[in-house]
C-alpha positions as CSV (number, residue, x, y, z in Angstrom):
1,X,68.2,114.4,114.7
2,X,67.5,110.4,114.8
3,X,70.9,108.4,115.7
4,X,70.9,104.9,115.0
5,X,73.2,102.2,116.9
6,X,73.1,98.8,116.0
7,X,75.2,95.9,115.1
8,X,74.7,94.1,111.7
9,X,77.4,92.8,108.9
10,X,78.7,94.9,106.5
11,X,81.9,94.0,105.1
12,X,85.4,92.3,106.4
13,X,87.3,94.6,108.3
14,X,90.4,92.3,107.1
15,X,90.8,90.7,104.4
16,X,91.2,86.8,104.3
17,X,93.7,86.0,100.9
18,X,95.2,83.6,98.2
19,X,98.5,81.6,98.8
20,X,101.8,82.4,97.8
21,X,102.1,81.5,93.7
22,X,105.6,80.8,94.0
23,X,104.1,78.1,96.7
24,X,101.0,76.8,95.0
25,X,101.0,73.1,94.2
26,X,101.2,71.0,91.4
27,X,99.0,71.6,88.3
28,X,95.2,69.6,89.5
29,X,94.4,68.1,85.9
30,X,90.9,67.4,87.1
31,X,90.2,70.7,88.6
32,X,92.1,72.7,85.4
33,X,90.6,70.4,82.7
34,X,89.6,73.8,81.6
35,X,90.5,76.9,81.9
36,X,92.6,78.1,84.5
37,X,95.0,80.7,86.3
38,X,98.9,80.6,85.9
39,X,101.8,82.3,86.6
40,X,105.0,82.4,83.4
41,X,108.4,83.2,85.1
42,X,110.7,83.9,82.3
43,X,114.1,82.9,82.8
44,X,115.8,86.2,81.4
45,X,115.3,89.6,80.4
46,X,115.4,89.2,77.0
47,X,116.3,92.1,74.2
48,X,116.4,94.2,77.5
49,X,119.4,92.8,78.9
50,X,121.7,94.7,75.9
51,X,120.2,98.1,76.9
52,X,122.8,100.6,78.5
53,X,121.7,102.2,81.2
54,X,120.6,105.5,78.7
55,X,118.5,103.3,77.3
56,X,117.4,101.6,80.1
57,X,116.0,105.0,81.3
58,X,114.3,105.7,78.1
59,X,112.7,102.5,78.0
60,X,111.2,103.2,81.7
61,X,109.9,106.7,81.2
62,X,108.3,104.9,77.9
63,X,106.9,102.2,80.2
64,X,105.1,105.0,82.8
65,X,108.1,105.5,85.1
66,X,107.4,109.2,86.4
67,X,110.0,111.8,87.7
68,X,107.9,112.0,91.1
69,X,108.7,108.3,91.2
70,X,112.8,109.4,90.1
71,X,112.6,112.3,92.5
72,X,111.5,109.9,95.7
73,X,113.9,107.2,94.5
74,X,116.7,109.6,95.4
75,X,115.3,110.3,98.7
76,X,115.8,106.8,99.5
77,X,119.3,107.6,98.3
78,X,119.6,105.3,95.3
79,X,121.3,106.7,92.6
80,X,124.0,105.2,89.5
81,X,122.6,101.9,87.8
82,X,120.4,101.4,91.3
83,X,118.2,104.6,90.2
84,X,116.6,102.8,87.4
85,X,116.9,99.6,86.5
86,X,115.8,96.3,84.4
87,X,112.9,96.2,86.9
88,X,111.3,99.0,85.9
89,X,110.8,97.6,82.2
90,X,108.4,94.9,81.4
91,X,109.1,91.7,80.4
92,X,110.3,91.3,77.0
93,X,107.4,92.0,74.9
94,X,108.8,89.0,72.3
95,X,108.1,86.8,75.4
96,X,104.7,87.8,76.0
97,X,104.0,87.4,72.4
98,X,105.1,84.2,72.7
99,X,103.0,82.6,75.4
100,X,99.9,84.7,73.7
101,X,100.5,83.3,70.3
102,X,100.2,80.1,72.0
103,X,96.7,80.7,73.4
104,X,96.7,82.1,76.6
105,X,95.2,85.1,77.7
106,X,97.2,87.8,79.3
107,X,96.1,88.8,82.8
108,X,98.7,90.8,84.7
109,X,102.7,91.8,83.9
110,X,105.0,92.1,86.8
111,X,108.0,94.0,86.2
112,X,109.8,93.6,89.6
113,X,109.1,89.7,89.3
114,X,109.6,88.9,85.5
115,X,106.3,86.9,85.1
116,X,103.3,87.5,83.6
117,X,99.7,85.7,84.8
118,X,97.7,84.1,82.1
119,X,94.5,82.2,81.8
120,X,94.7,79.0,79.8
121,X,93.6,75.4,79.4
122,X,96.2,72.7,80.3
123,X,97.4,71.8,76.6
124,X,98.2,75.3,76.1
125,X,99.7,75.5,79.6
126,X,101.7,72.5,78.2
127,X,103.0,73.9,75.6
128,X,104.6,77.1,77.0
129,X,106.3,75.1,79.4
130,X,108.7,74.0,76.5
131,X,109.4,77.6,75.6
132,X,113.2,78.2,75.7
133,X,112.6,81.5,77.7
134,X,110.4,80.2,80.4
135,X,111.6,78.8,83.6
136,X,108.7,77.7,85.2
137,X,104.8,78.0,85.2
138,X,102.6,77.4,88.4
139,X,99.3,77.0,88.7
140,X,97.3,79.5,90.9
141,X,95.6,78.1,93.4
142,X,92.0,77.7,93.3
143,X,90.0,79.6,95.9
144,X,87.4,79.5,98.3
145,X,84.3,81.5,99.1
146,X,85.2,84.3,101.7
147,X,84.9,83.7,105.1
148,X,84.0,87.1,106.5
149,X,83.8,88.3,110.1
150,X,83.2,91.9,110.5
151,X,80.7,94.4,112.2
152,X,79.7,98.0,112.7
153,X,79.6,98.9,115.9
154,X,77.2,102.1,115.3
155,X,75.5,104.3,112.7
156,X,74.3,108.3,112.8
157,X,73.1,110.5,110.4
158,X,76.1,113.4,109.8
159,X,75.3,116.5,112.8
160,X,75.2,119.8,111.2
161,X,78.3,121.7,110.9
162,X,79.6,123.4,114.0
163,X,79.3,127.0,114.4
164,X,81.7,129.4,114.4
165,X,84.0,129.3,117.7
166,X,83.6,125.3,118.3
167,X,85.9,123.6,120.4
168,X,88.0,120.9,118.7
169,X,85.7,118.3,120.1
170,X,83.0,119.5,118.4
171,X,84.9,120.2,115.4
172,X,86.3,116.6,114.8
173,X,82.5,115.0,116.0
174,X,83.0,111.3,116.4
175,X,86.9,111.0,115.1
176,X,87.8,113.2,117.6
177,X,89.6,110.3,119.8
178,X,90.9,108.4,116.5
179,X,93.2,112.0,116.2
180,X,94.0,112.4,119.3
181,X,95.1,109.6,120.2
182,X,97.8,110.1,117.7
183,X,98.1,113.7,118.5
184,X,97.2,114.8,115.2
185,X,94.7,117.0,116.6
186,X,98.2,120.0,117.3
187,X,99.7,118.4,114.1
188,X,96.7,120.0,112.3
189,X,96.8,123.3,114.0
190,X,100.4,123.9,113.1
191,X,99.1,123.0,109.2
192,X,100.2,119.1,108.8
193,X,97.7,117.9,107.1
194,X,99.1,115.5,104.4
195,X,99.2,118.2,101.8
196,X,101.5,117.6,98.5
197,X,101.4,113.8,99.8
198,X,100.6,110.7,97.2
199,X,99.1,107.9,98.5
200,X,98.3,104.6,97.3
201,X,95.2,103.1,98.5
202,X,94.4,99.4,97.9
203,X,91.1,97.8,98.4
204,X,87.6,96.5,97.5
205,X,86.5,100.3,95.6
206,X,85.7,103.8,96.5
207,X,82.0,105.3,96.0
208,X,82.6,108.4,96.2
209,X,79.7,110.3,96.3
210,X,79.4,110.7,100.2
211,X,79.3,114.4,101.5
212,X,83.2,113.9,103.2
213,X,84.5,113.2,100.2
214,X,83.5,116.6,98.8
215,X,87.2,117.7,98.9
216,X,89.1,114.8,98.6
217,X,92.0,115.2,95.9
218,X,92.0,112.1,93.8
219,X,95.0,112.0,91.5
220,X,93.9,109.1,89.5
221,X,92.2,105.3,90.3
222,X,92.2,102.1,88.4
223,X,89.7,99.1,88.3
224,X,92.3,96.1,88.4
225,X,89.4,93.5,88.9
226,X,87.4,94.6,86.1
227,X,90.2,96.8,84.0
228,X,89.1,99.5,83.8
229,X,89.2,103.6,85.1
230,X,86.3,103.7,87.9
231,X,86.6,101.8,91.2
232,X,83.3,102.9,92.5
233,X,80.5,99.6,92.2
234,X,79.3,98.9,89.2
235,X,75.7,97.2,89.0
236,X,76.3,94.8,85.7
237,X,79.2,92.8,87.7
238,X,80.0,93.9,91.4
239,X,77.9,92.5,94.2
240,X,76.2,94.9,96.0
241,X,78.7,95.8,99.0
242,X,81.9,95.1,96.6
243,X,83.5,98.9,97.4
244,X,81.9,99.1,100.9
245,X,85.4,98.3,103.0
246,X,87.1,100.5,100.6
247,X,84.9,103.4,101.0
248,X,85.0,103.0,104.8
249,X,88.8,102.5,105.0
250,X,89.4,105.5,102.9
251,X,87.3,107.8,104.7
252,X,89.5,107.1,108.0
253,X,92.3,108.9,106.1
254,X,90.7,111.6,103.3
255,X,87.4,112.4,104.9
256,X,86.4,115.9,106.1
257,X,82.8,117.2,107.2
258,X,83.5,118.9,110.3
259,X,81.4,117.8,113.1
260,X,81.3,114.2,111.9
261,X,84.4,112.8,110.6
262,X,87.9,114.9,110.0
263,X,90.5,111.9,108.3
264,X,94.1,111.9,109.7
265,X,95.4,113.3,106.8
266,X,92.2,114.6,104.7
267,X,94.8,117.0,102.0
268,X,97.0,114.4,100.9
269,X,97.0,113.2,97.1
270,X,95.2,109.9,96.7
271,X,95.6,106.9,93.7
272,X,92.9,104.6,94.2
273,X,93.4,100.8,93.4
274,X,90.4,98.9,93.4
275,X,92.4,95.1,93.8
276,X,89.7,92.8,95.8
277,X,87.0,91.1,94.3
278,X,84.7,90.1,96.9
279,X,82.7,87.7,95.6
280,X,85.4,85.5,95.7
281,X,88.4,84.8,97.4
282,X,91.7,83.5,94.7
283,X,95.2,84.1,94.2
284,X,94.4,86.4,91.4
285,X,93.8,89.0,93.6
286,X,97.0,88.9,95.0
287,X,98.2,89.2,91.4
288,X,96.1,92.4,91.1
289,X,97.2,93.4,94.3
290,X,101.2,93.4,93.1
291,X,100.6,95.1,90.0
292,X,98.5,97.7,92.1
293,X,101.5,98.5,94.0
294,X,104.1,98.7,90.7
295,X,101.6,101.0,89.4
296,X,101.5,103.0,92.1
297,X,105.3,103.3,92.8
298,X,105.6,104.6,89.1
299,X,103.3,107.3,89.8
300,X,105.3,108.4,92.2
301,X,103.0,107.2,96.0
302,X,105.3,107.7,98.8
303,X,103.0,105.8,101.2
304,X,100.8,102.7,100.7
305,X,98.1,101.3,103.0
306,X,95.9,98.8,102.5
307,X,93.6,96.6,104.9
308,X,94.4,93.2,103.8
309,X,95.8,90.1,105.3
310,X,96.8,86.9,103.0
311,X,96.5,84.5,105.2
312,X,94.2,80.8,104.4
313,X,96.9,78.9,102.3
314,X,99.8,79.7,104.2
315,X,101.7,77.5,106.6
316,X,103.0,79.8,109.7
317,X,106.2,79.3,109.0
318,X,106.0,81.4,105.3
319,X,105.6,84.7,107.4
320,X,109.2,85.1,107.3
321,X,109.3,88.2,105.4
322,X,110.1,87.2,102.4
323,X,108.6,84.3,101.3
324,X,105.0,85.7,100.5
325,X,104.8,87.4,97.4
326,X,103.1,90.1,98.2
327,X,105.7,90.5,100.9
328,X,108.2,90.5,98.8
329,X,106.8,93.1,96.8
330,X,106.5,95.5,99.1
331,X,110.4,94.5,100.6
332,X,110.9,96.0,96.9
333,X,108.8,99.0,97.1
334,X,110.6,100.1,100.3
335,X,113.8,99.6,98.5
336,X,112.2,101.9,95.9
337,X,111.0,104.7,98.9
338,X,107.1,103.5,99.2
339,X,106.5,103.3,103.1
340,X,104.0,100.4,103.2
341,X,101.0,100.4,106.1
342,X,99.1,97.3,106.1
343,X,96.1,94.9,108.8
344,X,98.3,92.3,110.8
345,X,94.3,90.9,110.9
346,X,92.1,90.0,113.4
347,X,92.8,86.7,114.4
348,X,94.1,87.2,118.1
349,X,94.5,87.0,120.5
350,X,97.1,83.9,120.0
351,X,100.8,84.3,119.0
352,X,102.2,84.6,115.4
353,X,98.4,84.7,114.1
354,X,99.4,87.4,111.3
355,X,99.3,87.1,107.9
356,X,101.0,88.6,104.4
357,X,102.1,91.1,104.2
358,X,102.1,92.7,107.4
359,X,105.1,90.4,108.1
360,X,107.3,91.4,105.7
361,X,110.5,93.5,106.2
362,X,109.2,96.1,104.6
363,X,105.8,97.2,105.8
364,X,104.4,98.7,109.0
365,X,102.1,95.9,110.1
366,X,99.2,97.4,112.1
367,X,97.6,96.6,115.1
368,X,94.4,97.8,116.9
369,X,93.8,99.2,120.0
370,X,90.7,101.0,121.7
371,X,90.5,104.9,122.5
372,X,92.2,104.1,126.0
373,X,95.0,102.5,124.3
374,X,93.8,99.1,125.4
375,X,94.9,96.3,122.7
376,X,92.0,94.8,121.1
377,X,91.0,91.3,121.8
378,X,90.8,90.9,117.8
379,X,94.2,92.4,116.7
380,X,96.8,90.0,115.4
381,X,99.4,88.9,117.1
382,X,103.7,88.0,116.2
383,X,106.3,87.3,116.1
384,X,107.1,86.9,112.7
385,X,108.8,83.3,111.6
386,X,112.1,84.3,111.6
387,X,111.8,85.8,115.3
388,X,111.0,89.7,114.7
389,X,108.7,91.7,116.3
390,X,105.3,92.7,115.1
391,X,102.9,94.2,114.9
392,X,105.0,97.5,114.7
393,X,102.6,99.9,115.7
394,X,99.0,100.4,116.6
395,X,96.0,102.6,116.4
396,X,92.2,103.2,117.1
397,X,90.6,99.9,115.2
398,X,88.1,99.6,117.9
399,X,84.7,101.6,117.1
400,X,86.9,104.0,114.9
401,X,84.8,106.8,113.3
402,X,84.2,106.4,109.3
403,X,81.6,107.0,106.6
404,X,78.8,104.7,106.1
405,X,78.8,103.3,102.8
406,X,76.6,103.4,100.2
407,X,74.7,106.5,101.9
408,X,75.6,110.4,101.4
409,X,75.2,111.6,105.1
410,X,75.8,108.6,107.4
411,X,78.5,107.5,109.5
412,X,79.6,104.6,110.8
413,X,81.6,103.0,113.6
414,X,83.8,100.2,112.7
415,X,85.6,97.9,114.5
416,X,89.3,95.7,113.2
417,X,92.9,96.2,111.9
418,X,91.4,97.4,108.8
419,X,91.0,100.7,110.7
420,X,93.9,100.7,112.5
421,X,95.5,100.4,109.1
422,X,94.7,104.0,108.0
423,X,94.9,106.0,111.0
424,X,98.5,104.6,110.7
425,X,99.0,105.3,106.9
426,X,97.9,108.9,107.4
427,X,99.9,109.3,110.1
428,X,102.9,108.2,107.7
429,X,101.5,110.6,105.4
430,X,102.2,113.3,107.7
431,X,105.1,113.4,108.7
432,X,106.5,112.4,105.2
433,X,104.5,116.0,104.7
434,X,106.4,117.2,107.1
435,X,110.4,115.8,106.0
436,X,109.9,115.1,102.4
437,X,113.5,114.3,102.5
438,X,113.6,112.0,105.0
439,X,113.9,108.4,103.9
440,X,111.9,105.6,104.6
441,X,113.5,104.0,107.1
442,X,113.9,107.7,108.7
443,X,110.3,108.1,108.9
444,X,109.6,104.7,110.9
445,X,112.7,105.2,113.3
446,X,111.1,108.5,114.5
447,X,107.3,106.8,114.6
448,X,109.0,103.7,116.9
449,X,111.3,105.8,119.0
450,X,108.4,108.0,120.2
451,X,105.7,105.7,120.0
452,X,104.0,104.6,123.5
453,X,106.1,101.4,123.9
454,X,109.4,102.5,122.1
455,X,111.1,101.2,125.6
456,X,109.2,98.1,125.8
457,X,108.0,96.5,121.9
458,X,106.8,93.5,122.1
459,X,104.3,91.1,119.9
460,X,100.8,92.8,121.2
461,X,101.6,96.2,120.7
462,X,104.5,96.6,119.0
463,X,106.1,99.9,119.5
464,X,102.9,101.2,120.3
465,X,100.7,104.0,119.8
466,X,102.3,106.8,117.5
467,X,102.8,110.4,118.5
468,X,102.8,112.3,115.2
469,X,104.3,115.4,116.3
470,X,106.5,113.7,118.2
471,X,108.0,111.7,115.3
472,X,107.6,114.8,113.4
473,X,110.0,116.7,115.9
474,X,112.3,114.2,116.1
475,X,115.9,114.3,115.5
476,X,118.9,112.0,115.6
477,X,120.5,114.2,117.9
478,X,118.1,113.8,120.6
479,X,117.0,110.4,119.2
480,X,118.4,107.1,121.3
481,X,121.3,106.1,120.2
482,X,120.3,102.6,119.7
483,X,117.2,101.1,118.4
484,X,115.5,97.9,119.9
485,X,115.3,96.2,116.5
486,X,112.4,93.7,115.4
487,X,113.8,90.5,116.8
488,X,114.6,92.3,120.5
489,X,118.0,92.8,119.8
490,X,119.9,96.2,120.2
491,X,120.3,97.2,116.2
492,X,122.0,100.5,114.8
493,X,121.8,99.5,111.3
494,X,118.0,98.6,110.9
495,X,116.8,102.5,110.1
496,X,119.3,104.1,108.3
């Protein structure tokens, strides 16, 4: 059987992004003297503010809200007027109408933020300004072509099945080490293997129609750069490697053709969320990317992962958590139960080279490491700008086994964060599988207290590599009783 191994581009392996809309400069009459991208913040909540909280509810079940979304809420242990609230309903619709009527085109609603993004020429943009109800508008910045630096590091053509009685090597082909390393090899064998599990998966598409995704359980996927229902590439207006990274990414996680690829957690649920336009590189997609993620919390995803890193209009001192708005957004999803995995990137080996929104509070950032457990050259480094620790854990993104895009039977290798990022999100998925009531914060204290540096983090590694049985088998009883928070510090109250 002929085996190739080269090394030629294919597609970035992490994601270089927009700035920060809260952040982007003044309005550039010359370069908007026609149409351009904005963010409305509306000052209030309109008609919405009078609801009780009855009403409040009915207006969110109305607006998509889902009782898997409900159900994990509780989990996280909200409950009363923090179960659901005035950020699960859109903006006023009267608002919206508003800044229509006066010309502009609607691109995304944000619940959690109040805002909506519009397209519009700068006499329009003008004129909504004045509106009672709006507080502020801000231009999106303007992008730049992407700068990508990425490689596969080998290609094969998928081995035959193995035959009856093969040992797990042969079973798991070339992910064998990706799983193992993580132990999810035994997590397998006593049946962890993501099942009754939703994940959201953000990125540049999904073609589908490679032989490891024979099986895969898709729950639903949404086109958020061209609106609409299929995420796979589309001829009339994608470039021709637009879902390549995604298809790669996913296949890390969901794929299964024994012998070749087994993913980490291959019978979870999965919404797909096609968010990156690569063809270019602007702060819309960041847009896209935030409603992504309200979408998929209403559906009810308990874990997110996605292999992107906004990074080229921030200043380092923005990675504090909370000023990116992406960051922010997923500070809110955690709130809301949605354990977020995402790339720290691959601009190490210097300190506090991350990006958004692996800093944030509320997100695993992910490093890479090789299949000796060597940190890779490439991976990201912290600490964060306010002093924390990160990345928080790390995984196989060196020559990590996936599918090979565009192709039905061939496999690739690929190297960067981006892969670390879903070995880590599946392992998430499993042992949520395995403690469906187990919170959020739950979940990462047991992945950080056994993980391979859990008595030594630090800003290469982290905690370290993850043990998924062990986290699975954790308890509090024979957990430490103190936990090396983020910043160094001895913290009880971080993981609660």
């Amino acid at each position: 059987m002929k085996r190739l191994l080269l090394l030629l581009p294919i597609l970035a392996v992490s994601t270089i992004f927009a700035e920060s809309l809260d952040n982007a400069e003044a309005f550039d009459n010359d370069a908007c003297s026609s149409i351009c991208r904005y963010w409305v913040q509306f000052s209030d909540r309109g008609q919405w503010e009078y609801l009780d909280s009855d009403e409040i509810y009915e207006k969110a079940i109305f607006n998509g809200l889902t009782q898997a979304s409900i159900d994990r809420r509780v989990v996280e242990g909200l409950e009363g007027d923090s179960l659901i609230t005035l950020a699960d309903l859109p903006p006023d619709p009267e608002y919206i109408d508003a800044v229509s009527n006066a010309g502009a085109e609607i691109r995304r609603i944000s619940r959690w933020f109040n805002r909506i993004s519009i397209e519009a020429d700068l006499n329009i943009v003008n004129d909504i300004k004045l509106l009672p109800f709006v507080s502020e508008v801000t231009a999106v910045g303007r992008g730049y072509p992407a700068s990508w630096a990425y490689e596969e590091a080998g290609r094969w053509e998928g081995y035959p099945a193995p035959g009856e009685g093969a040992d797990l090597p042969g079973m798991y082909g070339p992910s064998y080490m990706q799983n193992l390393q993580v132990n999810a090899i035994e997590a397998h064998r006593q049946g962890y293997t993501g099942r009754g599990v939703l994940m959201l998966i953000l990125d540049s598409g999904f073609e589908l129609s490679h032989e490891a995704y024979s099986s895969l359980d898709k729950f639903t996927e949404y086109d958020f750069v061209e609106d609409d229902d299929y995420t796979g590439l589309e001829i009339d207006v994608d470039s021709k490697g637009q879902p390549n990274h995604g298809t790669g990414c996913l296949s890390v996680i969901a794929g299964y053709r024994p012998g070749n690829l087994i993913g980490i957690a291959y019978e979870a649920s999965f919404i797909l969320a096609k968010t990156e336009d690569v063809r270019q590189e602007v702060v819309q997609e960041e847009d896209d990317f935030i409603a992504a993620m309200e979408w998929g919390e209403r559906l009810g995803a308990r874990v997110l992962g996605a292999s992107l890193s906004y990074k080229d209009w921030y200043d380092v001192t923005d990675y504090d958590g909370e000023t990116p708005l992406t960051s922010r957004a997923a500070n809110h999803a955690r709130k809301l139960g949605v354990l977020s995995v995402t790339s720290m990137g691959n601009e190490g080996p210097q300190p506090m080279t991350l990006g958004a929104p692996a800093e944030a509070f509320g997100v695993i950032g992910a490093g890479a490491v090789d299949s000796t457990g060597k940190v890779a050259r490439f991976s990201s480094r912290g600490p964060s700008a306010d002093g924390r620790t990160k990345p928080d854990l790390t995984a196989m993104g060196i020559r990590t086994a996936c599918v090979s895009p565009q192709t039905e039977h061939y496999y690739s290798r690929w190297n960067g964060t981006s892969l670390s990022q879903p070995v880590l999100s599946a392992v998430c998925a499993l042992v949520r599988g395995a403690h469906p009531d187990w919170s959020t914060g739950k979940v990462e204290r047991a992945l950080k207290e056994t993980a391979s540096h859990a008595d030594r983090p630090d800003n290469i590694y982290g905690w370290g590599i993850p043990d998924v049985m062990a986290a699975i088998n954790w308890t509090e009883d024979n957990a430490s009783k103190t936990v090396v928070d983020k910043t160094g510090e001895i913290n009880n109250s971080e993981h609660k």
